[in-house]
C-alpha positions in Angstrom: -16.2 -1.2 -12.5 -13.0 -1.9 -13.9 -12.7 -5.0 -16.7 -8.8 -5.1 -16.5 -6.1 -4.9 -13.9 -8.4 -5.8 -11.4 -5.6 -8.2 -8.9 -4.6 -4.1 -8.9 -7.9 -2.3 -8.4 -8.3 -0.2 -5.0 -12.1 0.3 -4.3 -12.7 3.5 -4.1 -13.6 5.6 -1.3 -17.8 5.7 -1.5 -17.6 1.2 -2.1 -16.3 0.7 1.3 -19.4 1.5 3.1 -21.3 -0.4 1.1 -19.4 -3.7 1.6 -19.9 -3.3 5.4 -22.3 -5.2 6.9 -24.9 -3.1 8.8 -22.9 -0.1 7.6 -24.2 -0.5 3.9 -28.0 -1.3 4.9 -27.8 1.9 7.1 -26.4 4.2 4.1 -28.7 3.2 1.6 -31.7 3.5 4.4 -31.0 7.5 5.4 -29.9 8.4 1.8 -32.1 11.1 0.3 -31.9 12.2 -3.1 -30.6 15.3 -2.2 -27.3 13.7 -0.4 -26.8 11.1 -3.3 -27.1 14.1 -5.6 -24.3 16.1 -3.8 -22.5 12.5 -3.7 -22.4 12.3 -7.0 -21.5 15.9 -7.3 -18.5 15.4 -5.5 -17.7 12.0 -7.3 -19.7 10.9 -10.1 -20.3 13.6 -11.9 -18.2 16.2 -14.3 -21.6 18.5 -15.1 -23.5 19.0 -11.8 -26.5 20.5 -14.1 -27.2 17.0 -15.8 -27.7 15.4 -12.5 -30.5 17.1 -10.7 -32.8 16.0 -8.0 -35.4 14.1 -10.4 -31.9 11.5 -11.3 -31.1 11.7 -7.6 -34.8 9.9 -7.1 -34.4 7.4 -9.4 -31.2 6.3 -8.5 -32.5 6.2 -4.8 -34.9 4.4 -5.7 -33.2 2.1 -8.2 -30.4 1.1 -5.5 -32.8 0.4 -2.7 -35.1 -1.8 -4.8 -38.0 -3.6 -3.7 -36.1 -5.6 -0.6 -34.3 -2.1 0.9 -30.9 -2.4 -1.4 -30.0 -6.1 -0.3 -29.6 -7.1 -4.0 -27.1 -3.5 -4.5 -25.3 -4.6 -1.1 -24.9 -8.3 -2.8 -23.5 -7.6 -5.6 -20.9 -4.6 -4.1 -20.0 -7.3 -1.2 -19.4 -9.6 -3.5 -17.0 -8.2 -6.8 -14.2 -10.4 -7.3 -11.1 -8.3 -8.4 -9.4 -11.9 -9.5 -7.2 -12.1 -12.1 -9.6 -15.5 -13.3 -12.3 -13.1 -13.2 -10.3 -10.4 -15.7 -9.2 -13.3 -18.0 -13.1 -14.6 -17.5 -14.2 -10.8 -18.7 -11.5 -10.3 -21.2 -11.8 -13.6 -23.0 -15.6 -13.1 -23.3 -15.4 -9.8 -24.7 -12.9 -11.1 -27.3 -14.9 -14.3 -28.4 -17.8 -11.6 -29.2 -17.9 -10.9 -33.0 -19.5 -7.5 -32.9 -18.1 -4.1 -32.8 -16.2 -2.6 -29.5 -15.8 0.6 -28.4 -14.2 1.6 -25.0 -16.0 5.3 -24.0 -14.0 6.4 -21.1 -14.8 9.6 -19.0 -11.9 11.6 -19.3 -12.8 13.3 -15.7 -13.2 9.8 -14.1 -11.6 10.3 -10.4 -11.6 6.4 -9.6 -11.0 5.1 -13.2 -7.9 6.6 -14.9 -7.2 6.2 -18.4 -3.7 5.1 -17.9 -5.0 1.7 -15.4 -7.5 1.2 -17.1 -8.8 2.1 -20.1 -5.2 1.8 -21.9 -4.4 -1.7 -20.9 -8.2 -2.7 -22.2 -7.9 -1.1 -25.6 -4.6 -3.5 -25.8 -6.4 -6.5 -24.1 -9.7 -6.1 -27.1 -7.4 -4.9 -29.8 -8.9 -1.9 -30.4 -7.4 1.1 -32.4 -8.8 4.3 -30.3 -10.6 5.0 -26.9 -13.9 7.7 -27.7 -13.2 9.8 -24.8 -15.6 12.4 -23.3 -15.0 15.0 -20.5 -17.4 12.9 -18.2 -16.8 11.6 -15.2 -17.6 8.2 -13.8 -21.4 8.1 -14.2 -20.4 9.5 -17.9 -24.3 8.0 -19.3 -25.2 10.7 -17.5 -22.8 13.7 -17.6 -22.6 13.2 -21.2 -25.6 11.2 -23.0 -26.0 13.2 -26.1 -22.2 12.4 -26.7 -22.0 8.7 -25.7 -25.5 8.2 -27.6 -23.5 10.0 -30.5 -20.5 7.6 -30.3 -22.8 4.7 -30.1 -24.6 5.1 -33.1 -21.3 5.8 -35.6 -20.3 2.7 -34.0 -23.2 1.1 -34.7 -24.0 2.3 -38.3 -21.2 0.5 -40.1 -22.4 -2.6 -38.4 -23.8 -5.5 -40.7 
């Protein structure tokens, strides 16, 4: 989800269904690892061999919940693309006295760098961008590397 230029932000494609009512509950309800795994294939993921069927079943599992995905549904039905909310975000992120790093996924279909990522590493101040050839879901395509860029980020820290 986008932190910046959000009065500009297009959902894409796979959030519409979720914001329909009816539409939403019946997607997360016939949604078997196996689909959300090709899903995320298509659109989530850069290296289809990190994501395999044991991921697919926790992400299942993780967006339905314990009430059948009504607390998922809430929160896509309800995301604000204000600019209040984007100066709400931005100026929280800024009155933070800790270290900040933007890790984008270069491979990010929905997210580009130039939207995005660019006009946040203005917004915080920040020198560079860590960039990895993930995709959206870039925890997952690339964990090694982001858990890399984490920790140099981390070590010079107090």
């Amino acid at each position: 989800t986008p932190l910046i230029n959000l009065p500009h932000f297009n959902k894409p494609f796979p959030m519409y269904f979720f914001e329909m009512k009816g539409i939403g509950e019946l997607f997360l309800a016939t949604t078997t690892p196996f689909l959300f795994q090709q899903l995320m294939h298509m659109r989530g993921i850069h290296q289809n061999k990190t994501f395999g069927i044991a991921e697919a079943k926790a992400y299942v599992k993780s967006l339905n919940g314990d009430n059948k995905g009504r607390t998922f549904l809430k929160i896509m039905r309800n995301f604000e693309p204000t600019q209040e909310k984007e100066d709400l975000y931005i100026g929280t992120l800024n009155q933070l006295e800790v270290p900040k790093q933007i890790v984008w996924g270069m491979n990010d279909r929905g997210l580009k760098l130039e939207a995005y990522a660019l006009p946040l590493q203005k917004a915080l101040g920040l020198e560079r961008i860590s960039k990895t050839p993930g995709s959206h879901f870039l925890q997952e395509d690339y964990a090694e590397k982001v858990a890399e860029m984490i920790l140099e980020q981390a070590k010079d820290w107090r």
